[in-house]
C-alpha positions as a printed Julia matrix, in Angstrom:
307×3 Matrix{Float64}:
  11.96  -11.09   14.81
  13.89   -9.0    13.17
  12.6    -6.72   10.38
  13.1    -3.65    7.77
  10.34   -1.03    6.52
  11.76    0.08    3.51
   9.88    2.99    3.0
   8.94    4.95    6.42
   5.87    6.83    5.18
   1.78    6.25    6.02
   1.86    2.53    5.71
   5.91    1.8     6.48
   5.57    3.95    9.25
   2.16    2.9    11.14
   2.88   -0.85   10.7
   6.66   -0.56   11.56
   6.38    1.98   14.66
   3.24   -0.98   15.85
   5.32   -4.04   15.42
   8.65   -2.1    17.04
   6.11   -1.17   20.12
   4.98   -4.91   20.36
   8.3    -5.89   20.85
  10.12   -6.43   17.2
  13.39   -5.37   16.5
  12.14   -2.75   13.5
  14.62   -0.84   11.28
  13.51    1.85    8.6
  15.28    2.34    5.5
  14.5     6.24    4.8
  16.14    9.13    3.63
  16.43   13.07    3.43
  14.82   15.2     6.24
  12.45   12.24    7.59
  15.36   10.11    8.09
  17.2    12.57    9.87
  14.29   13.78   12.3
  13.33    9.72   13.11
  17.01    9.77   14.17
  17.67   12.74   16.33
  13.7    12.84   17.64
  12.2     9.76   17.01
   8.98    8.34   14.96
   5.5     9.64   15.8
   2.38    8.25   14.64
  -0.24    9.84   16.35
  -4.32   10.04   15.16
  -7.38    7.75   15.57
  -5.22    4.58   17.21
  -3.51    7.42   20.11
   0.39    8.22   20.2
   2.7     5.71   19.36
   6.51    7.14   19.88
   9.72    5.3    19.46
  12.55    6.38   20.74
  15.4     5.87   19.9
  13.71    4.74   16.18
  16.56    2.02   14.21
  16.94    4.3    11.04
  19.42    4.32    8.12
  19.91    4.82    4.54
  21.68    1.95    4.19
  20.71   -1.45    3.74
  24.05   -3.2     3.67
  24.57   -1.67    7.58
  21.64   -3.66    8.36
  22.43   -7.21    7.28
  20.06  -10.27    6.54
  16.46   -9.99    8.3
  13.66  -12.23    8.5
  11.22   -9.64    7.1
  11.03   -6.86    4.95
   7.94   -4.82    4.98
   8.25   -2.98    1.33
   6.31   -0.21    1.52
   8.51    2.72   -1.7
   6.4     4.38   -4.04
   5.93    1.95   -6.96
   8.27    4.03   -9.34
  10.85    3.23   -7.09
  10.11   -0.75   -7.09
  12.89   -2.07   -9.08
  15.62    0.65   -7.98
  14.49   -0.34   -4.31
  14.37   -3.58   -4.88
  18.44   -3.71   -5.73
  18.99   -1.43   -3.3
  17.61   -3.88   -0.45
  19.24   -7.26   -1.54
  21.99   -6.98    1.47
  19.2    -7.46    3.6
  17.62  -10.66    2.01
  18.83  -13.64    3.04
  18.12  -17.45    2.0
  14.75  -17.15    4.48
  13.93  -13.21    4.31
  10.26  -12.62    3.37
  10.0    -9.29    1.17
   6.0    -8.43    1.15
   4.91   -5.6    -0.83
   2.42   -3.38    1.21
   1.88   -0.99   -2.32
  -0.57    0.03   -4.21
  -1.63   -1.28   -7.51
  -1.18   -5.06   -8.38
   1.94   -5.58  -10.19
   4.87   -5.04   -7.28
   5.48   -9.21   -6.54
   5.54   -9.4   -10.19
   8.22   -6.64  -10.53
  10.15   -7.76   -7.3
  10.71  -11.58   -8.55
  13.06  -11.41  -11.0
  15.63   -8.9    -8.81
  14.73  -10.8    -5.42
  14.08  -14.49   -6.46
  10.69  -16.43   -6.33
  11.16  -17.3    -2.67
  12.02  -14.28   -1.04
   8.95  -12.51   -2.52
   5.39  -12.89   -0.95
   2.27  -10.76   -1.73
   0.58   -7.88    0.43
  -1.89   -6.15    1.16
  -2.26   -2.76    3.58
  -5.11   -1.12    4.28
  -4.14    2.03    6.75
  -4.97    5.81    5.69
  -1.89    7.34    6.62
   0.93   10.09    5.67
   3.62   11.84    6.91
   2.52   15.42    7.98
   6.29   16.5     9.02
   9.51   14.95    8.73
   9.51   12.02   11.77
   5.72   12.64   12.2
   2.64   10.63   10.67
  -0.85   11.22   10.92
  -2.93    8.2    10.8
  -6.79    8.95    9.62
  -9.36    6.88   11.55
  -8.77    3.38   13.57
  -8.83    1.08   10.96
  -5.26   -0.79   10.4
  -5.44   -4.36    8.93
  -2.47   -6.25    6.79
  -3.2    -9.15    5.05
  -0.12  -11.06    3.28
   0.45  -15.13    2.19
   2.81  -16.5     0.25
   2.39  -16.3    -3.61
   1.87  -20.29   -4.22
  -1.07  -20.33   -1.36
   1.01  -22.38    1.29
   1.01  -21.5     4.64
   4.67  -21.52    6.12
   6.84  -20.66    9.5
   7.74  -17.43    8.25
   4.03  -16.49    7.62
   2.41  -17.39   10.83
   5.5   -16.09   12.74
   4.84  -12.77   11.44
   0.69  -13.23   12.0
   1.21  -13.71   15.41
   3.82  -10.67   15.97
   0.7    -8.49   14.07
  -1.66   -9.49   16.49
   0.23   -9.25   19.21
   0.97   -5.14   18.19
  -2.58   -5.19   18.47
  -3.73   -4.5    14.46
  -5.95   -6.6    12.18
  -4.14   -9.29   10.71
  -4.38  -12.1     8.23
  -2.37  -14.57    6.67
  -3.7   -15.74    3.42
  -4.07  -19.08    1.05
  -5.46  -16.65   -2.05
  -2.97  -13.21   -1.77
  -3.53  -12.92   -5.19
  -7.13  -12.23   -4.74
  -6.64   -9.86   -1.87
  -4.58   -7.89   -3.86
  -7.19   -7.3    -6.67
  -9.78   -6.91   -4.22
  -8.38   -3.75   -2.71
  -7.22   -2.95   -6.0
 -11.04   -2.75   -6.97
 -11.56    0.15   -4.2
  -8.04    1.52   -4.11
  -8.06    2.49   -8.23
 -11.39    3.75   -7.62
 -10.73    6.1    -4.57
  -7.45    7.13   -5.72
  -8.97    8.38   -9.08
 -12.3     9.61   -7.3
 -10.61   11.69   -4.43
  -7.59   12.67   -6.9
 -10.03   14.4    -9.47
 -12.18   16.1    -7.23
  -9.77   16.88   -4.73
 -12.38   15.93   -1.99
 -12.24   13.43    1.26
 -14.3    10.16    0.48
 -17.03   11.13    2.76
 -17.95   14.11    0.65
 -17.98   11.7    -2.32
 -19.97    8.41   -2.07
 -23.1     8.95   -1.19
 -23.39   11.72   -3.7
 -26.86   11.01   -5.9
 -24.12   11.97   -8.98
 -20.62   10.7    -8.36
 -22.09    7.52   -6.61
 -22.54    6.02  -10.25
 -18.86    6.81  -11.4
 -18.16    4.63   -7.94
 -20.06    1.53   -9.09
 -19.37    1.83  -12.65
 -15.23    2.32  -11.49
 -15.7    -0.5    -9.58
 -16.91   -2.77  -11.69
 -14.82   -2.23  -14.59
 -11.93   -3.8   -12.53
 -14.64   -6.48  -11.96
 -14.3    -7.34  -15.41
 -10.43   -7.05  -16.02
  -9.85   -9.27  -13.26
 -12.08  -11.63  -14.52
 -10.62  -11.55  -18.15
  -6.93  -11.57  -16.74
  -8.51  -15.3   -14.75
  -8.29  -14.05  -11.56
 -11.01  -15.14   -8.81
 -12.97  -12.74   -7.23
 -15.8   -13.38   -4.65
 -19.49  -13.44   -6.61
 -20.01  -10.23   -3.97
 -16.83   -8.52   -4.59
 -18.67   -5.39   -5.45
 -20.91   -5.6    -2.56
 -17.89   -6.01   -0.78
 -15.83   -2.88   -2.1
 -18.58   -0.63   -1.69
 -19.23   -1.79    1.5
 -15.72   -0.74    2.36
 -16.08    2.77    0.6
 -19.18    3.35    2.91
 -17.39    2.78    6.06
 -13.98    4.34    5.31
 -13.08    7.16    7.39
 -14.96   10.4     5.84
 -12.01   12.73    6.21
 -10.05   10.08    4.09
  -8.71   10.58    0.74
  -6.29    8.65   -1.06
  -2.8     8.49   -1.27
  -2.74    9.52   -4.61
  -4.77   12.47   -4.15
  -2.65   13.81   -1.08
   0.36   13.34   -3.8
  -1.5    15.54   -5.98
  -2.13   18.49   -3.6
   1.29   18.47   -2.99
   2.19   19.15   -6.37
   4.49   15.41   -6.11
   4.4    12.35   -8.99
   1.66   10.21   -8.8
   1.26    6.61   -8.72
  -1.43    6.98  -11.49
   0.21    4.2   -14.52
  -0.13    1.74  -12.14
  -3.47    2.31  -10.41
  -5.92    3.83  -13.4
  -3.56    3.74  -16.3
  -3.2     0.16  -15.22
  -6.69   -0.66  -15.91
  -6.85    1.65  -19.12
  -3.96   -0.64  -20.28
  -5.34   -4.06  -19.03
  -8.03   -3.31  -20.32
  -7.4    -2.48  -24.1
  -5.16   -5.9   -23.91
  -8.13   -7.63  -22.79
 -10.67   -6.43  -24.74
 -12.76   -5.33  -22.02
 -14.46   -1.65  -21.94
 -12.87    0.82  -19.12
 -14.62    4.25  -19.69
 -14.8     5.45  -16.26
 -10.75    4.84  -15.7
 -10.23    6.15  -18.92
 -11.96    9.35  -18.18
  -9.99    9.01  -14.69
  -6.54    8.34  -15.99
  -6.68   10.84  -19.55
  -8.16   13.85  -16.9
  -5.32   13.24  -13.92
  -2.46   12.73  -16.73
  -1.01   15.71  -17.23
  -0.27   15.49  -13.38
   1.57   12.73  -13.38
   4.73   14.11  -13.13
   4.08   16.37  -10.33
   2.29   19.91  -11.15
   2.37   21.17  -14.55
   5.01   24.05  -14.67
């Protein structure tokens, strides 16, 4: 199977260097210094899982030098979508599956109209992971789990061919009838610990089970409850049972992408994970105080650090 992480951070990075040790034939689109370290020394992920290190790693800037593959794990920043998502079409052919492994909700959405309705299916990754040096990432904790399906609910050749490839690099793996659901499921958590950890610039486990901040947690939570529901998406009757179940077992050392981006002074992904329930929310008519407080407090950040 041939595929293309576009993207070679935390999640384009730990899934690609997994599948390329089980056996794939895995090239990253990157750029800049991390690009040039995978290619003279080779991608590390090291942390919880061990050492995984590929060498030589496939790397290149350019997508056209690559030619049609039968997946592309989509893993840019989700500023970058639609640029990205031009820059990639040499790569897509009349079978290529492009799933989104990004944050916030709206990326298939984005994707369809440059990509077409069939090459686009939905994603979901759940990995704490970042680059800690150009051609190095640091993976927090064990837990590694991808869930993807195609957007319509069918279950197809591509999709189980690429189940059992996850499997076999030895990471949680499921191929889903409802993607749509799975998306706004971790959306429910991932808004919520990406504002949480961004704000107080602490790792989860110093967070949730604080007697004070635990109620921002629930009340975060289940705000996105209630936009999902208005926007007639279907949730689970536990999904908040669920979610904070998850927040209560993630790594403690853990803190969200979001709020890494923030301590390194670098853009943030925040109109698309808070701002994108603020907004949802006014359309909706349904209350969002806690992500209002979230997104109006982490604004003037969104650029990168205030000069």
């Amino acid at each position: 199977m041939r595929i293309a992480v576009v993207g070679a951070g935390g999640v384009g990075g730990g899934f690609g260097a997994a599948l390329a040790h089980a056996g794939a034939d895995v090239t990253f689109i990157a750029r800049g210094a991390h690009l040039a370290a995978m290619r003279s020394e080779g991608l590390k992920v090291q942390g919880g899982r061990g050492e995984t290190h590929l060498v030589p790693t496939q790397a290149t800037d350019d997508p056209a030098s690559v030619g049609p593959v039968d997946i592309v794990l989509f893993c840019v920043k989700l500023w970058d979508v639609e640029s990205a998502g031009a820059h990639i079409k040499p790569m897509v052919g009349p079978d290529t599956a492009v799933i989104p492994l990004q944050n916030g909700i709206d990326a298939p959405d984005r994707l369809i109209p440059i990509l077409g309705p069939n090459a686009v299916m939905g994603g979901v990754a759940q990995i704490s992971a970042s680059i800690i040096k150009p051609g190095v990432i640091n993976q927090v904790g064990t837990f590694m789990r991808m869930i993807f399906g195609e957007l319509d609910g069918r279950i197809t050749p591509r999709g189980k061919a690429l189940l059992e490839l996850c499997l076999k690099a030895g990471f949680d793996a499921t191929l889903s009838e409802a993607i749509n659901t799975e998306l706004w499921m971790k959306f429910v958590g991932l808004a919520t610990n990406a504002g949480m950890t961004a704000v107080t610039r602490l790792p989860i486990g110093r967070l949730r089970d604080d007697p004070d901040l635990r109620p921002f947690f629930v009340s975060a939570c289940e705000e996105i409850i209630a936009v999902a529901h208005a926007s007639g998406v279907k949730l689970p009757p536990d999904a908040l049972e669920k979610v904070l179940a998850f927040i209560g077992h993630a790594p403690p050392a853990m803190k969200a992408s979001m709020a890494l981006d923030l301590e390194r002074g670098n853009r943030l992904e925040l109109p698309w994970l808070n701002g994108k329930v603020v907004e949802l929310g006014r359309k909706l008519g349904v209350a969002t105080p806690t992500h209002d407080m979230l997104y109006a407090v982490l604004k003037p950040y969104a650029m990168g650090a205030p000069t």
